[in-house]
matplotlib code that plots the C-alpha trace (Angstrom):
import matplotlib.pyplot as plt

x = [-37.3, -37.8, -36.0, -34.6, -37.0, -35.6, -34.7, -35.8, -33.8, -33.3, -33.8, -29.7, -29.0, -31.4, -30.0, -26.6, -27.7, -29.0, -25.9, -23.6, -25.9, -25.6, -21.6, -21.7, -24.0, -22.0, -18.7, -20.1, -21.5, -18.1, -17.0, -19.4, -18.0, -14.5, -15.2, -17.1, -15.0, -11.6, -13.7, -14.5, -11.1, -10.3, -12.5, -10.9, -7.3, -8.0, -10.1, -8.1, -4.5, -4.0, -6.5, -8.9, -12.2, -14.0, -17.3, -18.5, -18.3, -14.9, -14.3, -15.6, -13.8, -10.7, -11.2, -12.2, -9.2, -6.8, -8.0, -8.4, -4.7, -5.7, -4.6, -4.9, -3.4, -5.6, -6.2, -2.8, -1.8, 0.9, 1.1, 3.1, 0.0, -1.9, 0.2, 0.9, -2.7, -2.5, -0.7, -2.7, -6.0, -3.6, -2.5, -6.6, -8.0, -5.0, -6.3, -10.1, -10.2, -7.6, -7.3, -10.1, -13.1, -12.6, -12.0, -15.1, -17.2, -15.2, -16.0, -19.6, -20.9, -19.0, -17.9, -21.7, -23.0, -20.2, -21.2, -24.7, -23.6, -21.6, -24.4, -27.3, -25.0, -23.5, -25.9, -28.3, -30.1, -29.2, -29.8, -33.0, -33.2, -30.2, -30.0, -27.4, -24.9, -23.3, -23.9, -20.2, -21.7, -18.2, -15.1, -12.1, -9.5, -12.4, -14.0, -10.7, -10.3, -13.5, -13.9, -11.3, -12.6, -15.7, -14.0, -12.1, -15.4, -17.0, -19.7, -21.1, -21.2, -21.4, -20.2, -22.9, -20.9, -23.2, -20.8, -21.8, -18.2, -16.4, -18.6, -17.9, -14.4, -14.8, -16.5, -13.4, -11.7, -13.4, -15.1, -19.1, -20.5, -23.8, -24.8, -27.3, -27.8, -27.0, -30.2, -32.2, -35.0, -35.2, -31.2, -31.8, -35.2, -32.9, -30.1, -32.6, -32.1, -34.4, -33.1, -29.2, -26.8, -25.5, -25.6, -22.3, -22.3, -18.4, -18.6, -17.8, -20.3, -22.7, -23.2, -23.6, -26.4, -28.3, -27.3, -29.1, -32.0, -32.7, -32.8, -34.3, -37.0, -36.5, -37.0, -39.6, -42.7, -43.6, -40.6, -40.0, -36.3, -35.0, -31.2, -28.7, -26.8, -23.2, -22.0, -18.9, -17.8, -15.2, -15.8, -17.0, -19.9, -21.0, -21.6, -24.6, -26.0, -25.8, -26.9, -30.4, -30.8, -30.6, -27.8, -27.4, -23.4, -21.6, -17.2, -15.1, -12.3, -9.7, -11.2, -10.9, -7.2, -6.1, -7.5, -5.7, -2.6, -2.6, -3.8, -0.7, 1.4, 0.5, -0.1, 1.4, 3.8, 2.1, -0.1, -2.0, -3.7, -6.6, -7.1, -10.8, -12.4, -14.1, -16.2, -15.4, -11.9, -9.7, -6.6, -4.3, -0.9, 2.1, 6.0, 8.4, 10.6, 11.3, 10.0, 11.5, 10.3, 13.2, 16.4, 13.6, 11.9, 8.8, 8.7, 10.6, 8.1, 5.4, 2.7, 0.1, 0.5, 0.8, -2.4, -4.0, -3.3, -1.4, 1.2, 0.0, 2.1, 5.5, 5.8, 9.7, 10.7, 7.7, 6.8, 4.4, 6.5, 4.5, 4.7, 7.1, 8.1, 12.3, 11.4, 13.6, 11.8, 13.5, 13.5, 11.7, 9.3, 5.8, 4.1, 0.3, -1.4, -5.0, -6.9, -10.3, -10.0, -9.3, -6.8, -4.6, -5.4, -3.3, -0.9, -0.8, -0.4, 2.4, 4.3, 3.7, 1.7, -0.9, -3.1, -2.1, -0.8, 2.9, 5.8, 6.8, 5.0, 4.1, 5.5, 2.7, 3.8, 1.6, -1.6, -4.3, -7.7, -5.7, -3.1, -5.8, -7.9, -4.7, -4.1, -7.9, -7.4, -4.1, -5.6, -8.1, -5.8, -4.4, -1.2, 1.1, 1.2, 3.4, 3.3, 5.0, 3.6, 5.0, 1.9, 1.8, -2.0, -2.7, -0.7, -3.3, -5.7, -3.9, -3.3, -5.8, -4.8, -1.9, 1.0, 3.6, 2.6, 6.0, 5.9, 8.7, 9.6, 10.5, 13.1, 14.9, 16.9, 16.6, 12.8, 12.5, 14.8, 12.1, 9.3, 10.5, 11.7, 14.9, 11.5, 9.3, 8.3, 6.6, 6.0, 3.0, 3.4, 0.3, 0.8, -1.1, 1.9, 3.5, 6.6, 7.5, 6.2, 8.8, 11.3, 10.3, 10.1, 13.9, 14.8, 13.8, 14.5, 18.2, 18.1, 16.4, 16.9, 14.3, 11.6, 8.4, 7.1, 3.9, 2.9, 0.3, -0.2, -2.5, -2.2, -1.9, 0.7, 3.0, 3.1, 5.7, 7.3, 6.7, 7.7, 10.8, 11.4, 11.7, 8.2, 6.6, 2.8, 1.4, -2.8, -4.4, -7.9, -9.2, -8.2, -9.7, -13.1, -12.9, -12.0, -14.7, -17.8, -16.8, -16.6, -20.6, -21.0, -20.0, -21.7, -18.4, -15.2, -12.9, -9.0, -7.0, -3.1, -1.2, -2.6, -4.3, -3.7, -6.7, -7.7, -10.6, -12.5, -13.1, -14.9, -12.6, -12.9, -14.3, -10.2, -9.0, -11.8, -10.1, -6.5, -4.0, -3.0, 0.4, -0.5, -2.4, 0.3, -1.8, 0.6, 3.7, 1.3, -0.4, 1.5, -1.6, -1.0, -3.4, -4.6, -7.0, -9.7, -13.6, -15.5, -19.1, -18.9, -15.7, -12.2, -9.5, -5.8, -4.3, -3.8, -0.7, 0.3, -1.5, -5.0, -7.6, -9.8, -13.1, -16.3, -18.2, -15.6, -13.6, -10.2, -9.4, -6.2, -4.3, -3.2, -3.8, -6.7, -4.2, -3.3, -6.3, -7.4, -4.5, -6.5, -9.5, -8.1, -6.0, -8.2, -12.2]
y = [-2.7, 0.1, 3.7, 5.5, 9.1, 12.0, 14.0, 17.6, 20.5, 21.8, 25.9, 26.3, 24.8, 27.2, 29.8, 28.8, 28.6, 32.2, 33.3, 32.1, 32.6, 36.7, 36.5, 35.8, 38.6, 41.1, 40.1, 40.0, 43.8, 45.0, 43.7, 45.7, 48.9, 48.2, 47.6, 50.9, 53.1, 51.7, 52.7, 55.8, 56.4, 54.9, 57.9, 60.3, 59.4, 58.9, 62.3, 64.8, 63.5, 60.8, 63.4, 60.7, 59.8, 56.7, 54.9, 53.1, 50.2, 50.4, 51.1, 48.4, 46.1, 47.6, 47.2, 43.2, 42.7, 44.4, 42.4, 39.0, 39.6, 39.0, 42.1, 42.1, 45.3, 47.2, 49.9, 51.5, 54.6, 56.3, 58.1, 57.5, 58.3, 55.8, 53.1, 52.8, 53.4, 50.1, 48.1, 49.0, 47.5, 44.5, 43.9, 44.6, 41.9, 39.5, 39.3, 40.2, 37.9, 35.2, 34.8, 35.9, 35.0, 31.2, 31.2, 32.7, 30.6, 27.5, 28.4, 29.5, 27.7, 24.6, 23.4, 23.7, 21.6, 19.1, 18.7, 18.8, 15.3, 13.6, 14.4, 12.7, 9.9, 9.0, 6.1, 6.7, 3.7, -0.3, -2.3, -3.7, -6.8, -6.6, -8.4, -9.5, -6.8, -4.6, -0.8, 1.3, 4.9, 6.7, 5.4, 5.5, 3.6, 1.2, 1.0, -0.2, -2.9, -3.9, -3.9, -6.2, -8.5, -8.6, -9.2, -12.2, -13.8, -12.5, -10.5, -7.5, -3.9, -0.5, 3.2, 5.6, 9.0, 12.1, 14.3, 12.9, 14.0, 12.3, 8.7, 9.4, 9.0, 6.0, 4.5, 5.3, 3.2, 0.3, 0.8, 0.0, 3.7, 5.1, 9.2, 9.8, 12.2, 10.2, 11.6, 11.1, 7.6, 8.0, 7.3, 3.9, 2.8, 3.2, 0.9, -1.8, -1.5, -3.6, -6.5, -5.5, -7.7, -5.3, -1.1, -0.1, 3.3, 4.6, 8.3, 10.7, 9.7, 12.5, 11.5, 7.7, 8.5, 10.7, 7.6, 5.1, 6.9, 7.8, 4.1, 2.8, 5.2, 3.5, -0.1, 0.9, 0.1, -3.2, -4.8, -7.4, -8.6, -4.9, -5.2, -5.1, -1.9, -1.6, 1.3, 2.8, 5.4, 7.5, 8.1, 6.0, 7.6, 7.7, 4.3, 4.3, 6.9, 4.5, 1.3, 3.7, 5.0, 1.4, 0.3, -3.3, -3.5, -1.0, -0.8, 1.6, 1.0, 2.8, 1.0, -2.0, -1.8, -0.5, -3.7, -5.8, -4.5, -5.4, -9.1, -9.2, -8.2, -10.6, -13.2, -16.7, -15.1, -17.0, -19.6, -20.4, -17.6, -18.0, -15.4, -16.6, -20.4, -21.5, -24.7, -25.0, -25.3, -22.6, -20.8, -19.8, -18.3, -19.1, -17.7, -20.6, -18.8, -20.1, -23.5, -27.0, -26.1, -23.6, -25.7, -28.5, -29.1, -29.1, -32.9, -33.7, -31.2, -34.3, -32.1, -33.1, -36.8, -35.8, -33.2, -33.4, -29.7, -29.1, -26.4, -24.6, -22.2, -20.1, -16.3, -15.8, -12.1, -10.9, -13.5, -16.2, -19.3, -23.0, -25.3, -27.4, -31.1, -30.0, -26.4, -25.6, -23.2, -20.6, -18.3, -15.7, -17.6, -17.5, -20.6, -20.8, -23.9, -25.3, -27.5, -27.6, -26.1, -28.8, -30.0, -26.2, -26.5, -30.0, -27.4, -25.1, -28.4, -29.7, -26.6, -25.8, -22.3, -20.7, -18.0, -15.7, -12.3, -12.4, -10.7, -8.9, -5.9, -4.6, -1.4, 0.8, 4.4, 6.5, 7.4, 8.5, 6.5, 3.3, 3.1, 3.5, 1.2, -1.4, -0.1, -1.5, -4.9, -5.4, -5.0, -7.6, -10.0, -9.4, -8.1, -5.2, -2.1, 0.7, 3.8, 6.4, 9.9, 12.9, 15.1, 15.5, 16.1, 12.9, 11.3, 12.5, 10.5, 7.3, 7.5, 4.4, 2.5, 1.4, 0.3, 3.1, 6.2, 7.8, 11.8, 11.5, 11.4, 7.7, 9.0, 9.1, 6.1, 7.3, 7.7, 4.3, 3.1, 4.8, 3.3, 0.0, -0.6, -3.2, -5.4, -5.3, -8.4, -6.3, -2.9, -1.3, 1.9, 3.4, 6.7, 7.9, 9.0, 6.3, 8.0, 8.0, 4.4, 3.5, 4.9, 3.6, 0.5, 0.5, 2.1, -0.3, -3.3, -2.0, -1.2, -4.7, -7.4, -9.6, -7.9, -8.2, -5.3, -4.6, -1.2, 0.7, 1.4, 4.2, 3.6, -0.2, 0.6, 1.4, -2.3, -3.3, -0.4, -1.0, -5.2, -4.3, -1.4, -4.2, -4.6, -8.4, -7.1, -4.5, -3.7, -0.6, 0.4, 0.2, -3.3, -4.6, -2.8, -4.6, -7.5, -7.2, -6.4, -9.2, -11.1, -10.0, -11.2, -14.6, -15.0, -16.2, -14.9, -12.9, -14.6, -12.1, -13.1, -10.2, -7.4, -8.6, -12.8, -14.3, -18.0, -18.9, -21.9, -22.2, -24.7, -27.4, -26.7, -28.7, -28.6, -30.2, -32.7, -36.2, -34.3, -35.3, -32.0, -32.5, -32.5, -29.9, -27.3, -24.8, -23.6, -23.1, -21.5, -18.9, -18.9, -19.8, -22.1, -25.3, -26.1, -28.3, -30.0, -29.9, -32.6, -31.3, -32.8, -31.9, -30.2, -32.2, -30.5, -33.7, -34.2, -35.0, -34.4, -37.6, -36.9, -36.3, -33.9, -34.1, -32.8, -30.6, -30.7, -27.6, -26.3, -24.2, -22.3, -19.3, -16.7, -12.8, -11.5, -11.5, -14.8, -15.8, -13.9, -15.6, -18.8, -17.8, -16.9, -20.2, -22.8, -21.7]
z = [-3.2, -1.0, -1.2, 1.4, 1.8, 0.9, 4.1, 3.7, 4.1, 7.4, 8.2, 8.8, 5.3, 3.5, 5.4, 4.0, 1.0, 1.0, 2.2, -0.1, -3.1, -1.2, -0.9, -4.4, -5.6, -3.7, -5.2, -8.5, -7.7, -6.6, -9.6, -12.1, -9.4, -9.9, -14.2, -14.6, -12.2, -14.7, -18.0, -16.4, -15.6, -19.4, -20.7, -19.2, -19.9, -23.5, -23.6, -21.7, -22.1, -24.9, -27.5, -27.8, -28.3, -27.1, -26.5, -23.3, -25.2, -26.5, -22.5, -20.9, -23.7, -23.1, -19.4, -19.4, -22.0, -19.5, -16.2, -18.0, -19.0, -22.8, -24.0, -27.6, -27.6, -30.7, -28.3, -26.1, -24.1, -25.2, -22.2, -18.9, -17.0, -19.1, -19.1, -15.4, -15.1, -17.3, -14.9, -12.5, -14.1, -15.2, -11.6, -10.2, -12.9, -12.2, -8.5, -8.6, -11.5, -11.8, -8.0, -6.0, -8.3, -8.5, -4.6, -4.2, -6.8, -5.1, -1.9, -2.0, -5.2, -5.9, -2.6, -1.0, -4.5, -3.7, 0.0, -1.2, -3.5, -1.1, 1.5, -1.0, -1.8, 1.7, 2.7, 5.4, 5.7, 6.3, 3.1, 3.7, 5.4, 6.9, 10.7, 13.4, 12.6, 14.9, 15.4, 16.3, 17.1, 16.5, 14.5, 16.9, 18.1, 19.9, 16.5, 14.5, 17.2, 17.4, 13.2, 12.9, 15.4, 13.5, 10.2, 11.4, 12.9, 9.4, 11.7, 9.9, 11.5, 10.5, 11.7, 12.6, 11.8, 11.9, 9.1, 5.8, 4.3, 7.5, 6.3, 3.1, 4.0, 6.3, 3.2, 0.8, 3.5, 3.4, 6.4, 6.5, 7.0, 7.6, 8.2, 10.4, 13.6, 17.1, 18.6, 15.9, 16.2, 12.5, 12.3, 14.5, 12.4, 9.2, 10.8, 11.6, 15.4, 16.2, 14.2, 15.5, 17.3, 19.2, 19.7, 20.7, 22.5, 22.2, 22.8, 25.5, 28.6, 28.0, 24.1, 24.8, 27.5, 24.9, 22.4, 24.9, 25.3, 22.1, 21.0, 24.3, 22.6, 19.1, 20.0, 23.1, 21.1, 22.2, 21.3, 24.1, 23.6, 22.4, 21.2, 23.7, 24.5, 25.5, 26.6, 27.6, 30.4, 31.1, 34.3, 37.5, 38.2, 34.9, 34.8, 37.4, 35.1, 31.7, 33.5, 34.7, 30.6, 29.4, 28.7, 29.0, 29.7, 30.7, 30.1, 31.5, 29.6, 31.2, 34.9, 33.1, 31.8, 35.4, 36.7, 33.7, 34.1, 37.8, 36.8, 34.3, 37.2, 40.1, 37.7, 38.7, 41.1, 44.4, 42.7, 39.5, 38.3, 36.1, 33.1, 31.7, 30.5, 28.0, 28.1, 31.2, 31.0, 32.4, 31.6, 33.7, 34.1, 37.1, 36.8, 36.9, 39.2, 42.5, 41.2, 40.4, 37.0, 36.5, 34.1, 33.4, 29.9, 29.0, 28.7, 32.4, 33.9, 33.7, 34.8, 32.5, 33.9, 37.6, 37.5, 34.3, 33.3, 30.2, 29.4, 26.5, 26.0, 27.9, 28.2, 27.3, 27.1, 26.3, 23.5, 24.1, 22.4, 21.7, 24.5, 22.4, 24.6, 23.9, 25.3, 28.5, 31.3, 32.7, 35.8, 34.0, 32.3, 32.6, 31.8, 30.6, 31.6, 30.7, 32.6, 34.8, 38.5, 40.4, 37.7, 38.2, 42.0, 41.8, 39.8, 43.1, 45.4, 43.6, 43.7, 47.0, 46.4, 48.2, 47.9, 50.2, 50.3, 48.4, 49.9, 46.6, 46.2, 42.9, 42.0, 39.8, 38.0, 37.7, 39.9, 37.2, 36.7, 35.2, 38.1, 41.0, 39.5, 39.0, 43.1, 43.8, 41.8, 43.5, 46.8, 45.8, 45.3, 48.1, 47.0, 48.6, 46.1, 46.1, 43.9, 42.7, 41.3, 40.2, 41.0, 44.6, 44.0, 42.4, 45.2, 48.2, 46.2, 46.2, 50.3, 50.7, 47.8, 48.3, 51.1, 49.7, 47.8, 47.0, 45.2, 42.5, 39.1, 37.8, 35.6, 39.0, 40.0, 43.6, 43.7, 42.1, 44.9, 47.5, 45.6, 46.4, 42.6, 44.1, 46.2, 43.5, 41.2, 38.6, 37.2, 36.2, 33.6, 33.5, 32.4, 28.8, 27.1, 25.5, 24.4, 28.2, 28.8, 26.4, 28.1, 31.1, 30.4, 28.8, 32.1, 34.2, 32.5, 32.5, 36.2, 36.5, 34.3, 36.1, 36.7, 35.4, 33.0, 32.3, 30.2, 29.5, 25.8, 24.3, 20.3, 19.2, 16.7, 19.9, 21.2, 19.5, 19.9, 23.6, 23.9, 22.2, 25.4, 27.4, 28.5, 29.1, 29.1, 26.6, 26.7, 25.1, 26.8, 23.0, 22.7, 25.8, 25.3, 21.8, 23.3, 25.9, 23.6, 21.7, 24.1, 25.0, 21.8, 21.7, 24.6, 26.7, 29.0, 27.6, 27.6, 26.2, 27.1, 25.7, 23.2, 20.8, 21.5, 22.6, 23.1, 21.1, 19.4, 15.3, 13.8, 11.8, 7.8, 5.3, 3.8, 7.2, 7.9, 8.5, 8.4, 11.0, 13.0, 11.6, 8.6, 8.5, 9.1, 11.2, 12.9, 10.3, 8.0, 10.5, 13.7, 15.6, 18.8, 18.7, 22.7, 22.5, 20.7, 21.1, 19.6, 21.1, 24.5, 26.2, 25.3, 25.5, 25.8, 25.8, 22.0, 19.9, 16.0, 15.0, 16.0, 13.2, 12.9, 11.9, 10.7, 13.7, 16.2, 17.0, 17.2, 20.4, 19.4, 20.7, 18.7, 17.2, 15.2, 12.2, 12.4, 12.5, 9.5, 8.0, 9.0, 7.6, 4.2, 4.4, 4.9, 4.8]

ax = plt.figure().add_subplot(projection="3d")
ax.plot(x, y, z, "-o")
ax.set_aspect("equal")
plt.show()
């Protein structure tokens, strides 16, 4: 078994040292000063008024019995001058002594030991032989996304936090902590960087190309197939800048959510739109409304007969229901549909839609990074944005990004009504304060019962709050660069429907091997949406409750990273 080396104390910690050990000698020489000055003062009193005599002794016990409170009282003044100089030394030793002294000798004895501890006992190093994890260079709202991502695919990672009290913490938590400096090769030789998964660089851009470079250094020495890098920047140009110091992948996550938002937005409104695939087989999402689909089931549709793609699942209100045979579609509804690409082009055909540019624009709020990146994507797609922006200054940069750039505040049902709120088929809130997007997205859903909402979202623990607003669509920029690197890490497209529900493939458990799918309850137990059924050569979406599963095929489901935690716990 190997031990971790000692790491020797830096310059700046023995000159911390010093200085408290100086604070305290100071304060404990002021102390003596104060003491000797009161039995000084004792000696007089005694002497010239009270008529008597003392020795130092008998001074400086006096003195320490009187500031310590004790008072035992075998030697008084009987003297107004000597009692209130009494109360004076009462009141001196009740703060010098009772007050002052243990801040001091908490604050420059114990507190440094303590740190001193939890410094020596915060791990600094990988257990040895540890390989395939993943390395998260900061804990924030990236790394709680991404941690329980790797949790429910039972990957293991761990938090590179330079403040040994701050992993200490983390550790407390649960959370898989290591202390180490960022620029540092030592810190990425004890975290086994070379035998990694993944290095994960989530800090400001500046930190994460320092980050890169130091562990480009780390794994330089001969290593042919270093560990992959992902790294994320806040700003465009920064990503040119962490491509050239090595990193492998580089997110933008607020790029990216601008871009997803304006996906969720056009989605389905002129044909098929097609959110990722896996095994070839796509996913895709198309609105029902001005369809022959709207008033029919699910069953009467007959589009899995007529092109082969299957209906998977329906967006209703914001809530992505089972594609149940009985289930009626509506106007608003959303439906997702699975199938290979010339199965969801036979989808387009049969409804008549073609890819060309709609004639419902899509209103965006808000012309920050995430709303002129959604502005760009819409473009793409060939779809007519208008915008509206409060800062007239953020307004001159989105002139050539979209058809309508309107200077108002949204709160206004008249600048809405400029922005071309009444045309619109969907909403994009992209602002960063989700207090507002909340209220937004209540406000518009009143003014518009129909239209499609889709909201920006900076904490996850807002969704909710945000779908129950009135809003369809709800992505954080932390989920989606969780979603993404995991993504990396699987090696295959990301297909992430709503925050936090993803379409994914498990292996079938030993507990469900030769189990009918109806019997096996997956989705009353855990909510998760069964799609379709690998058995190592193809996916098939065309199952029913009587197919049995068996041993090395796999289940391709939809669903959230709790439910499928909850399937994890259930049935592995």
């Amino acid at each position: 078994m190997t031990t971790t080396p000692k790491r020797p104390t830096s310059v700046f910690e023995q000159v911390a040292v010093s200085r408290n050990l100086g604070a305290l000698a100071r304060y404990a020489g002021f102390l003596v000063v104060v003491i000797l000055l009161f039995s000084g003062i004792f000696q007089t009193i005694m002497s010239q008024i009270e008529g008597q005599s003392h020795s130092w002794v008998t001074a400086i016990y006096w003195t320490l019995v009187t500031m310590s409170t004790l008072g035992f009282g075998d030697i008084v003044f009987l003297s107004d001058t000597g009692r209130i100089f009494t109360l004076v030394v009462l009141l001196s030793g009740t703060v010098l002594l009772l007050v002052v002294l243990p801040f001091t000798f908490i604050r420059f004895f114990y507190a440094p030991w303590l740190e001193t501890q939890i410094r020596q006992e915060t791990p600094r190093s990988v257990k040895p032989g540890t390989s395939e994890h993943v390395i998260l260079c900061r804990y924030d709202e990236v790394a709680k996304a991404l941690i329980e991502r790797l949790q429910a695919s039972k990957i293991p990672y761990y938090v590179l936090e330079p403040d040994p009290k701050v992993a200490a913490r983390l550790i407390d938590d649960g959370i898989s902590a290591v202390t180490g400096e960022l620029d540092a090769t030592i810190t990425y030789e004890r975290l086994n960087l070379d035998d990694a998964r993944l290095l994960v660089a989530n800090h400001d851009d500046t930190t994460n190309a320092n980050i890169v470079l130091t562990a480009r250094e780390t794994t330089g020495n001969g290593n042919i197939n270093p560990t992959p890098v992902v790294g994320f920047a806040e700003h465009r140009d920064s990503i040119d800048i962490l491509e050239l110091a090595g990193c492998n992948h580089v997110l933008s996550p607020k790029i990216q959510l601008g871009r997803y938002l304006a996906e969720r937005g056009s989605a389905g409104i002129d044909h098929t739109d097609v959110l990722g695939s896996i095994k070839g087989l796509r996913m895709g999402e198309i609105a029902a409304r001005d369809t022959a689909l709207v008033g029919c089931t699910i069953r009467q549709t007959a589009l899995r007969t007529k092109t082969g793609a299957s209906i998977v699942g329906m967006w209703q209100a914001g809530t992505l229901l089972p594609a149940r045979p009985e289930t009626t579609i509506q106007a608003n509804s959303i439906l997702v549909v699975l199938g290979v690409a010339e199965q969801l082009k036979k989808v387009d055909n049969l409804l008549n839609r073609e890819e060309e540019k709609t004639d419902h624009p899509v209103l965006i709020i808000g012309g920050g990074t995430v709303g002129r990146a959604a502005a760009r994507k819409l473009r793409e797609n060939n779809v007519s944005v208008y915008l509206l922006e409060k800062d007239s200054n953020v307004c001159d940069r989105c002139v050539d990004l979209a058809d309508r750039v309107i200077v108002g505040d949204a709160n206004d049902s008249q600048n809405l009504d400029l922005a071309g709120f009444r045309q619109a088929s969907s909403v994009l809130l992209t602002g960063k304060d989700d207090a507002v997007n909340i209220y937004l997205a209540v406000y518009c859903r009143r003014l518009r019962p129909d239209i499609r909402i889709v909201s920006r979202v900076a904490r996850t623990r807002n969704v909710n709050a945000v779908h129950r607003a009135g809003a369809d669509f709800a992505f954080s920029d932390a989920s989606l660069a969780a979603e993404s690197t995991i993504s990396l890490i699987e090696g295959h497209d990301m297909v992430m429907l709503d925050q936090d529900i993803e379409l994914f493939e498990v292996d079938v458990p030993r507990k469900l091997i030769n189990t009918r799918l109806a019997e096996s309850k997956i989705s009353s137990i855990t909510g998760l949406v069964v799609v379709g059924l690998d058995d190592g050569e193809q996916v098939t979406t065309a199952i029913d409750s009587s197919v049995s599963l068996q041993a090395g095929h796999k289940l391709v489901m939809l669903g959230t990273t709790e439910q499928r935690q909850v399937f994890a716990r259930t049935f592995d």
